[in-house]
Structure formats: structure tokens, C-alpha cells
C-alpha positions, 0 to 999 in steps of 0.5 A: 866094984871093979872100978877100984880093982883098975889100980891093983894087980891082977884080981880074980873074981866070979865072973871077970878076971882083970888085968891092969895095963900101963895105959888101960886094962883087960877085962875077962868076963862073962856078959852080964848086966852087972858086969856091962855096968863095971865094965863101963865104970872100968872104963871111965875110972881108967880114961880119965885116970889117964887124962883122957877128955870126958867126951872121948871117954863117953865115947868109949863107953858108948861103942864098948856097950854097943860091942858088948850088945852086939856080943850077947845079940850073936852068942847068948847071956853070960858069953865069955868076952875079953874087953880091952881099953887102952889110951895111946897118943893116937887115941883110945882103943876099945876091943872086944873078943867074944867067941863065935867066929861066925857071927860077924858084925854087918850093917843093917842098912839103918842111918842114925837119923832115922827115926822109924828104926827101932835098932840098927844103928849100933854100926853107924855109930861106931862109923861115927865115932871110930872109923875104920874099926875092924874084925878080927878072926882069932883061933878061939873066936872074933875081936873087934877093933876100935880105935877112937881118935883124940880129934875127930875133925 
């Protein structure tokens, strides 16, 4: 699967086309469940290659699957996105770019705490675990942007 291809060159496969960086990687894929699942494999394999902490990386995992719901939620199955994950001093970045400008995040209103909700809190994790993430509108499309501090005090 895809967690191996982290330490190769560039790999081309139906589906996805990944592009190792010095500290992380890009993913280009089409959303699937299968590529979901690598993609968070990717992720851990590559974090803790590069010493990232085992909570930092689960945190990572955590809003890259949330994007990447939000991303199906607004284009459809099998959207083309580009996933980026890298791990820098301040940090790890997690962004994603799906194709539809229009569409762009909003909070529902939903706390986390709330147990009647049955969706909505996607966002307020995101709060949670990367303040001050932001959108970016591209010329092909959006990307959020996420970065997850190495200490959250």
C-alpha cells in the first residue's frame, strides 16, 4: 500500500500520485475510502519517521480525515484532492485542496460537547487541535490550511 511508497520516489498508481518532501509529502488522489485509509497510513508512517510524537500524529490523522469528509461532503465521491503533510519546527501541517471554490467550510453552531448532535463538530475540533486554520482560495479550487502545534498549552 501506499505506506511504503513514503520512502521512494515518486510513484504514480490508479488513483493517487505521491510526491515525497523532505519532511512530509503530497498526495494526489481521488477520494475513496481505500485512498482515506492509505492516506492516514501515509500520514502515521511519514510522522513518526520523522519523530513526530504518537499524539501529534493522531492528531494529524484526525483533522486530514475530517478535511478530507468535509471534501466528499461538498464535491462528491471520487473528487480530486491534494493532500499535504509535513512536520516543521513549529509543528505539523496538514492541508488539503479539493476543487470547489464555493463551497467553503462554516460552522454549524454544534460545541463538542454536545451530545444530542449527531455531525457538526468537525470544525470545533479542528479549533481544538489547530487554531487559526484557514481557507485558501486557489485559481483551481480551495486548500485548507492547518497547522497543528508540537505543544498545545
Amino acid at each position: 500500500m501506499l505506506h511504503s511508497l513514503a520512502r521512494v520516489t515518486p510513484t504514480a498508481a490508479l488513483g493517487h500520485y505521491l510526491t515525497p518532501t523532505p519532511a512530509g509529502f503530497a498526495l494526489h488522489m481521488s477520494a475513496s475510502p481505500r485512498n482515506l485509509r492509505a492516506v492516514r497510513g501515509l500520514t502515521e508512517a511519514t510522522l513518526l519517521g520523522a519523530g513526530v510524537a504518537p499524539d501529534l500524529v493522531d492528531s494529524a490523522q484526525l483533522v486530514l480525515s475530517e478535511l478530507y469528509g468535509n471534501a466528499v461532503h461538498a464535491c462528491g465521491d471520487y473528487v480530486p484532492l491534494i493532500a499535504e503533510v509535513d512536520s516543521d519546527p513549529a509543528g505539523v501541517w496538514v492541508r488539503l485542496h479539493d476543487p470547489d471554490r464555493r463551497r467553503l467550510p462554516h460552522r454549524s453552531g454544534v460545541q463538542l460537547d454536545d451530545s444530542a448532535a449527531e455531525s457538526g463538530r468537525g470544525l470545533p475540533l479542528m479549533d481544538l487541535l489547530a487554531p487559526g486554520w484557514d481557507v485558501a482560495l486557489t485559481p483551481v479550487g480551495k486548500q485548507v490550511r492547518c497547522l497543528l502545534p508540537h505543544s498545545r498549552n
